[in-house]
C-alpha positions in Angstrom: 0.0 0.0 0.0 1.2 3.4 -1.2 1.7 6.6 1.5 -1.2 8.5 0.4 -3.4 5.2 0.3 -2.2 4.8 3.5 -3.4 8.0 4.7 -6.8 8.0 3.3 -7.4 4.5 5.3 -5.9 5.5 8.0 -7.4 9.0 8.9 -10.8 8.6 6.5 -13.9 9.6 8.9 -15.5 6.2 8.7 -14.1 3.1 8.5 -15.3 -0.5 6.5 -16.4 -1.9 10.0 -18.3 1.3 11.1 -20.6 1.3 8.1 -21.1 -2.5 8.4 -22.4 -1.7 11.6 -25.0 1.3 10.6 -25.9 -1.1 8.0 -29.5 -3.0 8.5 -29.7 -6.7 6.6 -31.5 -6.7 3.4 -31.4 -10.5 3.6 -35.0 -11.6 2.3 -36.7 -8.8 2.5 -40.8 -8.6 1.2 -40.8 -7.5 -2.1 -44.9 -6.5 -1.2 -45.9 -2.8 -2.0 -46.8 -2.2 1.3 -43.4 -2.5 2.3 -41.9 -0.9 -0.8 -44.1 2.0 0.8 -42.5 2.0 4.0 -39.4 4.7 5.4 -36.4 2.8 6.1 -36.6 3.3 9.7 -40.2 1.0 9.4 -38.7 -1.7 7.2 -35.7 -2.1 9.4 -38.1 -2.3 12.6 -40.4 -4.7 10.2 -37.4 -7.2 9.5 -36.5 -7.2 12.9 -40.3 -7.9 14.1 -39.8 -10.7 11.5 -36.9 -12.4 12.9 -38.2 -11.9 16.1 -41.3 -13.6 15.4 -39.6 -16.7 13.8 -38.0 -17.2 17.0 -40.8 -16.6 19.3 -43.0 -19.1 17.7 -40.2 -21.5 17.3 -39.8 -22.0 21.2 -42.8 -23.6 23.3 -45.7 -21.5 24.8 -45.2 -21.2 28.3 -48.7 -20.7 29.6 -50.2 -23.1 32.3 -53.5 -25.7 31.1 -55.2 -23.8 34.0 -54.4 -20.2 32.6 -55.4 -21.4 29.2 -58.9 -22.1 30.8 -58.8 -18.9 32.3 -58.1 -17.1 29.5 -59.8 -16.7 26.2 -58.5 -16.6 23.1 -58.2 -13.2 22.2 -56.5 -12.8 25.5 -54.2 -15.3 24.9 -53.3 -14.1 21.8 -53.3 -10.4 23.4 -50.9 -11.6 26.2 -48.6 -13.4 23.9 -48.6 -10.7 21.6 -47.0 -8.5 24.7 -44.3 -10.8 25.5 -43.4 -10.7 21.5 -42.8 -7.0 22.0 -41.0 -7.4 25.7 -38.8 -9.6 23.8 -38.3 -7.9 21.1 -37.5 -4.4 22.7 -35.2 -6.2 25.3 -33.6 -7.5 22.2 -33.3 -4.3 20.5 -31.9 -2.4 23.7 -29.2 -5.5 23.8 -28.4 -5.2 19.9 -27.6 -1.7 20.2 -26.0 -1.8 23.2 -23.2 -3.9 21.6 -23.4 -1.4 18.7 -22.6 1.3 20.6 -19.3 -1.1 22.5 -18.5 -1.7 19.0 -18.4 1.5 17.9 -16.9 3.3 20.7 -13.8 0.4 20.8 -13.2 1.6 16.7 -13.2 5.4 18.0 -10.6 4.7 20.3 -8.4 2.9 18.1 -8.8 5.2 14.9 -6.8 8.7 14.9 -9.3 11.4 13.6 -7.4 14.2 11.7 -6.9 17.7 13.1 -9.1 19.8 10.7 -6.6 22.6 11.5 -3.8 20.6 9.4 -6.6 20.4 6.5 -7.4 24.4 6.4 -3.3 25.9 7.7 -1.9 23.7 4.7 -4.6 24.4 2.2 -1.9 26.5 0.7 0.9 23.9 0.6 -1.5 21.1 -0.3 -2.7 23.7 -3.5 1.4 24.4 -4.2 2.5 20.6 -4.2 0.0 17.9 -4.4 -2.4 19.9 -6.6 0.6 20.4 -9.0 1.8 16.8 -8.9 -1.9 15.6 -10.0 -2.1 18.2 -12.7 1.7 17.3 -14.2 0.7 13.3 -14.5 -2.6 14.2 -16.2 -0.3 16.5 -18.6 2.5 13.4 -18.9 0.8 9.9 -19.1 4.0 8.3 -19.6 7.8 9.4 -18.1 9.9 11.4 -20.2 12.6 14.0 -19.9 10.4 16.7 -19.5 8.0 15.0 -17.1 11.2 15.0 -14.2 12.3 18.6 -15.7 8.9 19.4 -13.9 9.0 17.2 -11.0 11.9 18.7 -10.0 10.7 22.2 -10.2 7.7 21.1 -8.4 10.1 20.4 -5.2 12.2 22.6 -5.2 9.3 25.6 -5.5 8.2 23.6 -2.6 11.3 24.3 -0.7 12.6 20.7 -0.6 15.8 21.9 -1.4 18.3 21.4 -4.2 20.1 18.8 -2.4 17.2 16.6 -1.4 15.7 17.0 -4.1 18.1 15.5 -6.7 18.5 12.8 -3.9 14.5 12.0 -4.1 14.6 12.1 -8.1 17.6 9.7 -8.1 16.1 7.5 -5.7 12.8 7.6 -7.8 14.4 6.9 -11.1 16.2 4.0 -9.6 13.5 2.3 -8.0 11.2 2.9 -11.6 13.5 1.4 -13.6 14.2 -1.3 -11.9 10.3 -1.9 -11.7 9.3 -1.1 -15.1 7.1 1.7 -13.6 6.2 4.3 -16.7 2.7 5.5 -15.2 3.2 8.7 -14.0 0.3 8.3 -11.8 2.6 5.5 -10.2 5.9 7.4 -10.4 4.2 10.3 -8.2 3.4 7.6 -5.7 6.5 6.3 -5.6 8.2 10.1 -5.3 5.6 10.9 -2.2 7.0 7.5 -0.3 11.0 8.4 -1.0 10.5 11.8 0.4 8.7 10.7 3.6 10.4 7.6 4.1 13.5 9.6 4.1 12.4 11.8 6.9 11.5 9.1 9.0 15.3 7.6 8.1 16.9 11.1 9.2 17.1 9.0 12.7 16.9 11.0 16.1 14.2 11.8 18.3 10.8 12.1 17.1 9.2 13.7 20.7 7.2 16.7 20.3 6.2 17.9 23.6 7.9 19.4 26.4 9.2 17.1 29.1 9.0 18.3 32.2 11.8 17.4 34.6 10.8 16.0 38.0 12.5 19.2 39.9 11.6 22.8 39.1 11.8 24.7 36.9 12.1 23.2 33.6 13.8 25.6 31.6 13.2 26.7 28.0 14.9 28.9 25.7 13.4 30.9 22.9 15.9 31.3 19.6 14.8 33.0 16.4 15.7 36.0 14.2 13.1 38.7 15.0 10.2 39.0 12.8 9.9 35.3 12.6 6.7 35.0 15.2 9.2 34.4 18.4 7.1 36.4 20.8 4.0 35.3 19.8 5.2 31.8 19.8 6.5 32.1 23.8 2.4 33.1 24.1 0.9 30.4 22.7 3.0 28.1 24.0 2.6 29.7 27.6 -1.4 29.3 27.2 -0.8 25.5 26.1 0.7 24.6 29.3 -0.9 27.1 31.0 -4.6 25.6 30.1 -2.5 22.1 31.4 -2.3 23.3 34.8 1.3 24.5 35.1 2.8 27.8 36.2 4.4 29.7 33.9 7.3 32.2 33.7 8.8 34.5 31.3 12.0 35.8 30.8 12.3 39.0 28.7 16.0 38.7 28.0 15.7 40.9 24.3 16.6 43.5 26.4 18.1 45.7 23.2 15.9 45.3 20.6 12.9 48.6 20.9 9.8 47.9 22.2 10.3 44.0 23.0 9.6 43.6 26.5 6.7 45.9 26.0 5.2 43.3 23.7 6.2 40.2 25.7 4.4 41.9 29.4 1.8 42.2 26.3 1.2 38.8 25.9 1.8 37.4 29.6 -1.4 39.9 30.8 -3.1 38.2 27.9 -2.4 34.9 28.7 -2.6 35.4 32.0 1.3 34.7 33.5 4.0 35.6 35.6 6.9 38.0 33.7 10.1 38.8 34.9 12.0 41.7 32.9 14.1 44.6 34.2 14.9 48.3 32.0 15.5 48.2 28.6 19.4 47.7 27.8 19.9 45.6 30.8 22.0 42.9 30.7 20.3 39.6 29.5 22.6 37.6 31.2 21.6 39.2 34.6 18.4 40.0 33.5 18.3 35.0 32.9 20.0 35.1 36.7 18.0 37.3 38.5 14.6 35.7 36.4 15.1 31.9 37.1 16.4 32.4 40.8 12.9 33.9 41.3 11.3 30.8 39.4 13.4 28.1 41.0 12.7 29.7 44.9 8.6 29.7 44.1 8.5 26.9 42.4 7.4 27.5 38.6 7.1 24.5 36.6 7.9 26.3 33.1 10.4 29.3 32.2 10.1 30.4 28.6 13.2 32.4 27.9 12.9 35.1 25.1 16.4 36.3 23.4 17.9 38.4 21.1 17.1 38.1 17.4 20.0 39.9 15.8 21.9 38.6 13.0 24.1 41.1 11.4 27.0 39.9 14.1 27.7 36.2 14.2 30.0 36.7 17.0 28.1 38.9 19.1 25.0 36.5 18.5 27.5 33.3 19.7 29.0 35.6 22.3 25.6 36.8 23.8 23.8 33.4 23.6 26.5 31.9 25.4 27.0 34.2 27.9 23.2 33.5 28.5 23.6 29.6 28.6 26.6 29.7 31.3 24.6 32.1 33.8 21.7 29.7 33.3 23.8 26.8 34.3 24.8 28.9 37.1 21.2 28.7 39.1 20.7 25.3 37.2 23.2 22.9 36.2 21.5 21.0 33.5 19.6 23.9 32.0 18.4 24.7 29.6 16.8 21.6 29.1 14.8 23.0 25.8 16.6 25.1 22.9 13.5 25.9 20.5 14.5 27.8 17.4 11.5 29.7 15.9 11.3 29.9 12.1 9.2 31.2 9.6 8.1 28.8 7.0 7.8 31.9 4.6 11.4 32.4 4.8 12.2 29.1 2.9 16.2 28.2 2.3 16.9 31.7 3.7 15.2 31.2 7.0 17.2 27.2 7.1 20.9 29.3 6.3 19.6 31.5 9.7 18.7 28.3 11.5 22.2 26.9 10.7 24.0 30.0 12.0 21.7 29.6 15.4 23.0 26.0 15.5 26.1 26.5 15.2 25.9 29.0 18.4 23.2 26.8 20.8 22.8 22.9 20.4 19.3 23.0 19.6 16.8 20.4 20.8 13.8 21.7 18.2 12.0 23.5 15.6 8.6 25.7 15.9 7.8 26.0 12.4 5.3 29.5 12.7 3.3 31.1 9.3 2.8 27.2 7.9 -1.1 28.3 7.2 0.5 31.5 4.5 2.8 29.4 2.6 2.8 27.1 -0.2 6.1 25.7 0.2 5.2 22.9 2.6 8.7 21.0 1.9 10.3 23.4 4.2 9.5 20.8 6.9 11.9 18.2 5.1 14.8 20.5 4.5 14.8 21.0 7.8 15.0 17.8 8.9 17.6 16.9 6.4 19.9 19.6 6.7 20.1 20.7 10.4 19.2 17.5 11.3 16.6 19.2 13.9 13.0 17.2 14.7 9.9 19.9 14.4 8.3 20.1 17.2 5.6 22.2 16.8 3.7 24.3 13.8 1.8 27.4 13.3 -1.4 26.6 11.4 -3.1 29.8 12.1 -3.9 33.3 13.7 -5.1 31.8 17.1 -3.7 31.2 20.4 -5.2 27.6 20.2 -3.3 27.1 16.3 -0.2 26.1 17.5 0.2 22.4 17.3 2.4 19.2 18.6 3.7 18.4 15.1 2.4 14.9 13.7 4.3 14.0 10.5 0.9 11.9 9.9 -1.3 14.4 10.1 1.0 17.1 8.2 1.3 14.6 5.3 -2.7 14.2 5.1 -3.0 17.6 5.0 0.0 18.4 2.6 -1.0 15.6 0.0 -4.5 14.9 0.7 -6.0 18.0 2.1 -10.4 18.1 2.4 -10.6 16.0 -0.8 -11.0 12.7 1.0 -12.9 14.1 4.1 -16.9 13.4 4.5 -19.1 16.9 4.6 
């Protein structure tokens, strides 16, 4: 089974068992007008009337020689007629009883897709998937001109150069050695060699912060500015926030104009604690004096905003690790998170920055922010394949609520499958 078919059985709203259960038996129904004339709703409770019927007059009738004398016919009949519907509603209650096991057991172990990763990658579906279907309607067969396409196709998508002559000669190989010339097929086989190749990358595929068993756990906020940083400690202060913990910020972009302004911003919004101190201050004092506060009253989170600068490599590596050695200071094995924030409108430029950021902190994570305004959704496997980094989370959207755990599953049905396959 191909990726995509994959997906669609995987994530499609109702499964092959689900429907066999809504469905009634047409198994020999009356072919009589009166029934023809019937809603389905009577037919189905006529059939099961039937059945029930053919059972109850199979077993023995229960009633005494003495009741018999007692009673006359028509209230025999009348009596019996009353335990045929006892039995059939206790029947009934007991058929969809089971229905309703059976059905909540298949909810459980089916994974229902986000509709947020359907509508924030409308855009990327549209740029990628959309274009893949169009060029194989346009090329029946492989030629030349059919990969001159494919390849533009990818790299438009921000796959990359690198990955994607990797992908085409993996493709090609694999084709050849099959006898594949559909380019239907080929497409298929394209869409399994680039995800099969993220999964290879290796590493850890966690998503979620991990919260350490002794406060604070400590998290550090890396991004050029302009990239959604700020907005991105918000959201993901509300996440935990709405999970019960207790939340600091650090305002540690103590240089750049109006920053801290806009981080005490968002923590009234959200509704946490913010340290900060003047503008200009030191962020290395500014990292001290915050997480000695949250380690003595017990926060379980510190989000850490920093400095966004680029023009300075050295300053950037000089500041950052100024920062990381004062954090070890007030806790040795922080910071346990190093998130870098990147736009996913920034394409190959924004994965040069990310390079440059890891080269200065050993990053743990990606937040991918702006995925719901672009159309290069391959921006997710550059990343992976050139920093080497897992995505952690993804921007879908405008709201506080559209920031999500990244699920490669999910993102694919929403890259290459998008509404197409959902129910209305």
């Amino acid at each position: 089974m191909g990726l995509i078919s994959w997906l669609k059985s995987k994530f499609s709203k109702k499964s092959s068992q689900e429907e066999k259960l809504e469905q009634t038996s047409e198994e020999n129904i009356e072919t009589s007008k009166e029934f023809e004339n019937l809603t389905d709703e009577e037919k189905k409770q006529a059939l099961e009337l039937k059945e029930a019927l053919k059972e109850f007059e199979a077993e023995p009738e229960e009633t005494s020689t003495s009741d018999k004398n007692k009673l006359s016919k028509k209230d025999r009949e009348k009596k019996r007629k009353q335990e045929l519907l006892d039995k059939l509603k206790e029947k009934r209650e007991e058929k969809e009883k089971q229905k309703k096991e059976e059905k909540k057991q298949l909810l459980e172990n089916k994974k229902i897709v986000d509709q947020k990763y359907i509508t924030g990658l409308d855009k990327s579906h549209k740029g990628f998937a959309s274009k893949l279907t169009k060029l194989s309607k346009e090329h029946k067969q492989k030629n030349a001109e059919y990969f001159d396409e494919l390849e533009r196709i990818l790299i438009e998508s921000d796959v990359g150069v690198k990955l994607t002559m990797e992908i085409l000669d993996q493709v090609e190989k694999e084709c050849n050695e099959k006898g594949i010339t559909d380019t239907a097929e080929i497409n298929d086989v394209l869409v399994d060699k680039m995800f099969i190749g993220y999964v290879n990358q290796g590493g850890t595929f966690k998503t979620d912060i991990e919260f350490k068993d002794v406060n604070p756990t400590v998290c550090l906020i890396v991004g050029v500015n302009g990239t959604g940083k700020t907005t991105t400690i918000a959201k993901l202060a509300k996440r935990y926030k709405d999970q019960g913990k207790k939340i600091l910020l650090i305002a540690a972009d103590t240089f750049r104009a109006g920053a801290i302004e806009q981080l005490k911003l968002w923590a009234s919004r959200v509704g946490v604690d913010i340290f900060f101190k003047p503008e200009n201050s030191d962020p290395a004092s500014v990292c001290y004096e915050g997480l000695t506060k949250a380690k003595s009253e017990d926060y379980d989170l510190v989000l850490i905003d920093t400095a966004g600068r680029l023009h300075n490599k050295q300053y950037l590596m000089d500041e950052l690790g100024k920062v990381q050695r004062v954090i070890k200071k007030v806790i040795q094995d922080a910071p346990h998170e190093t998130l870098l924030v990147l736009d996913a409108n920034t394409g190959q430029n924004g994965i040069e920055q990310a390079k440059v950021f890891k080269d200065v902190v050993p990053l743990t994570g990606v937040v991918i922010t702006k995925m719901d305004g672009t159309s290069k959704g391959g921006i997710i496997l550059a990343i992976r394949d050139l920093l080497e980094v897992p995505v952690r989370f993804i921007g879908l959207g405008e709201q506080m609520n559209d920031l999500k755990e990244f699920d490669l599953d999910m993102y694919l049905y929403g890259l290459l499958i998008g509404d197409e396959n959902l129910d209305d």
